[in-house]
N, C-alpha and C positions, 0 to 999 in steps of 0.2 A: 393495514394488517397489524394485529397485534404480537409483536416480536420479543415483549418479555424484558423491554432493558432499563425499566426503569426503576430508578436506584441502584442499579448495578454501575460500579466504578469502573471506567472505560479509560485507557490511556492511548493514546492517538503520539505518534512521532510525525514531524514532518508535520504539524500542526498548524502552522503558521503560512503558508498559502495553497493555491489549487486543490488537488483532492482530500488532503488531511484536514485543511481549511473547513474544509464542503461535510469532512464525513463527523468533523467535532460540530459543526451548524445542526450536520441531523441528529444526533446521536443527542443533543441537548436536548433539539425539540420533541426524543421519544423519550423525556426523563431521564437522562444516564446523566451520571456524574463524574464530569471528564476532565482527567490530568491532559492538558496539553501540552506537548513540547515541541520546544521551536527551539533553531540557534537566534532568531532572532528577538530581540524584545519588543522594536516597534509593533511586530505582526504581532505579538500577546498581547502587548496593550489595547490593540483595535479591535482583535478576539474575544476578551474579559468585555470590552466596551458592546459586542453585540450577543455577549450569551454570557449573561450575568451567572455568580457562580461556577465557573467552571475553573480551573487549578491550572496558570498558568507555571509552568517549568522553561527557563530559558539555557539551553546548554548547547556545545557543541556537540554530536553523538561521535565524531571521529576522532572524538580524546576519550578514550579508554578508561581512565582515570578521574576525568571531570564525569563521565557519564555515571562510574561508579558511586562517586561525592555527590550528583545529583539526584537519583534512584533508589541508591542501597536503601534508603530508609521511606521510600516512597508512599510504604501502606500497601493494607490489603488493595490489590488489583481484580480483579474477575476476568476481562478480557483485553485482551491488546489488539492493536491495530499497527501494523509497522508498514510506514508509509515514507518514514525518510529516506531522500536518494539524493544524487545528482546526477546530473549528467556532463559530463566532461569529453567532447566529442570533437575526436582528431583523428585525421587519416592513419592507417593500419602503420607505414612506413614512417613517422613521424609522432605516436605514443611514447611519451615522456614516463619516465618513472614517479614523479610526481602526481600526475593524473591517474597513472596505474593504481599508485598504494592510496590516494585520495577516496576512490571510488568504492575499491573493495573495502575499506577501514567504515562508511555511512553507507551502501549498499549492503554488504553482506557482512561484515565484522559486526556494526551494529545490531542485526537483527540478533542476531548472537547472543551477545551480550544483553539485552536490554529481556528476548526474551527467559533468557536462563535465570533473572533478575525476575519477572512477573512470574514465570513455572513455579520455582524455587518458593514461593509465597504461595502458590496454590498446594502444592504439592503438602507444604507444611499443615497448612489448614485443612485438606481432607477437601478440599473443595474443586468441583469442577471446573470447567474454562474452555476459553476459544482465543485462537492467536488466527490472524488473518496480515497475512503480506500483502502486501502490495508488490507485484510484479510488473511485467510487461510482455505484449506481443512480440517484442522484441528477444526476448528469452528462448522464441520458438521458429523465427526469421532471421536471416541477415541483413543488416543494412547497412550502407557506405558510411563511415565514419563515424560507428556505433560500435566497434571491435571492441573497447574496453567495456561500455554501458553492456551490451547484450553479453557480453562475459560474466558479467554482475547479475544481471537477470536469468539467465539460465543455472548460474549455481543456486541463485535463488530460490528456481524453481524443485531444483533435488533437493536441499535443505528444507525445505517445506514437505517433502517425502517424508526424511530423517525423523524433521521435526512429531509427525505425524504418527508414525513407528513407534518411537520411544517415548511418548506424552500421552499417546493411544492409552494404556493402560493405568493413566493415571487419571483418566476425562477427563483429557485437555483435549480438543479439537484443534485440527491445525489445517487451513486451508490458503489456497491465492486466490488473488486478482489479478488479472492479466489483462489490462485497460490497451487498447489500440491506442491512436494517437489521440489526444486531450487537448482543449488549446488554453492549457493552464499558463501560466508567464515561464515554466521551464517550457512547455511544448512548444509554445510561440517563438521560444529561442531559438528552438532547432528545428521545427516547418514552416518558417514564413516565409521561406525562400520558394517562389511559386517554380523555379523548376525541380530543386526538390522536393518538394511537396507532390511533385505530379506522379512521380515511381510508387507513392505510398496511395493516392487517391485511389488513380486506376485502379485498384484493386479493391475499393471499398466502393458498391453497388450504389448508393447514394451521392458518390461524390464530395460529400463534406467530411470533415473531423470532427468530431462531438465537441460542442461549447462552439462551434462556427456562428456566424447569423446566419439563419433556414435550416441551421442543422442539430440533430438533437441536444438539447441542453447537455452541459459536463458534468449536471450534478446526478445524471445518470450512474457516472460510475460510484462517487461516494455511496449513493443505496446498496452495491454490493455489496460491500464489505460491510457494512450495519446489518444488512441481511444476514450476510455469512456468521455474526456476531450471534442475533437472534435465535431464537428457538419452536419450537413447532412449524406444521403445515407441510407444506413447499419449502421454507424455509432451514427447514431442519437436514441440513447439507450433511452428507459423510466426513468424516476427516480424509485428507490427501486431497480432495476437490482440487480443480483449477476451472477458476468461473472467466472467462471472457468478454471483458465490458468495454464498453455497450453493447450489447449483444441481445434481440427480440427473442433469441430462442433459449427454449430450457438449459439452464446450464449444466456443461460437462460436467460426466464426477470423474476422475483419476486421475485423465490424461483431452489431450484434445481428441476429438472427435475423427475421425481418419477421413470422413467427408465434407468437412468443414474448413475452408482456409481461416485462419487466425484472425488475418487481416481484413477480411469482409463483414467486419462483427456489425459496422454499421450499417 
């Protein structure tokens, strides 16, 4: 399907492995012209090495400071993609303030910052746009020893409201993705443990995690958010959207569906 992005300057966070990896591979191969960021630079260089032309940016996003030194002058943008995260995952009684302010600073700080940096360049230019987060099912479930990440994820998920409210009148679209479990090298970190792994399956109809062997590929979710980017058809989502990936069924617009558990996406 034809989604409209090519030549459009596309900047991806979290660039540098799993789904931001996956969504700068497609986002190349529909023609867009993609800033990557990563804090890493190995993962740039191996990225520039399989999608020639595309703008590698190597920074921390949890220095405020360095993000502004690396951005401020970054160029016209069209659409962002904010996919950078971590996950930093300790029992509820045992959250360190170190992992607290880590999380919130590249989960939710950064989206912040990096989009008020992309806006702020649309907004000047009279030009339209799409911001797409990257969230989690996690945002909308509890899970053991995800108290700070799903904290991250659920303000996430209001700030992509805000976002959506006050950008609305400027056509800027602002939507999420809310990916179930993924078996990127952070999801492998924190479900390869097969007895917790087993509270998250049971509830996903399939029994696998997306990116499993037998189980739907992981680059399912990257077409989300390239979709969410795009324009016309089906494709032409509301602003405020929360899409649910992998997910076979038409994606939610507002909110999640009240007959749908989250976690069955697969």
């Amino acid at each position: 399907m034809e989604l409209g992005l090519a030549g459009r300057r596309v900047l991806v966070t979290g660039a540098g492995k799993g789904i931001g990896r996956g969504t700068v591979q497609a986002l190349h191969a529909a023609g867009a012209r993609v800033v990557a960021v990563s804090r890493t630079q190995a993962d740039l260089d191996s990225l520039v090495r399989e999608c020639p032309g595309i703008e590698p940016v190597c920074v921390d996003l949890g220095d405020w400071e360095a993000t502004e030194r690396a951005l401020g002058s970054v160029g016209p943008v069209d659409l962002l993609v904010n996919n950078a995260a971590v996950a930093l995952l300790q029992p509820f009684l045992e959250v360190t303030k170190d992992a607290f302010d880590r999380s919130f600073e590249v989960n939710l700080r950064a989206v912040i910052q990096v989009s008020q940096i992309v806006a702020r360049g649309l907004i000047a230019r009279g030009a339209p746009g799409a911001i797409v987060n990257i969230s989690s099912q996690c945002s909308q479930r509890a899970v053991t020893n995800h108290s700070v990440y799903c904290s991250t994820k659920g303000a996430l998920d209001m700030l992509t409201k805000v976002m959506a409210l006050e950008l609305g009148p400027h056509k800027i679209r602002v939507n999420a993705v809310n990916p179930t479990v993924v078996m990127t090298p952070m999801g492998q970190a924190a479900w390869s443990d097969p007895c917790k792994a087993k509270t998250m399956l049971d509830r996903i109809p399939l029994g696998k995690f997306a990116g499993e062997s037998g189980g739907r590929s992981a680059s399912v979710v990257p077409a989300a958010p390239v979709r969410a980017l795009g324009r016309g058809g089906r494709e032409r989502w509301a602003t405020a959207s929360f899409i649910y990936a992998p997910d076979p069924r038409p994606a939610h617009r507002g909110r999640a569906c009240g007959g749908c558990h989250p976690l069955s996406a697969e």
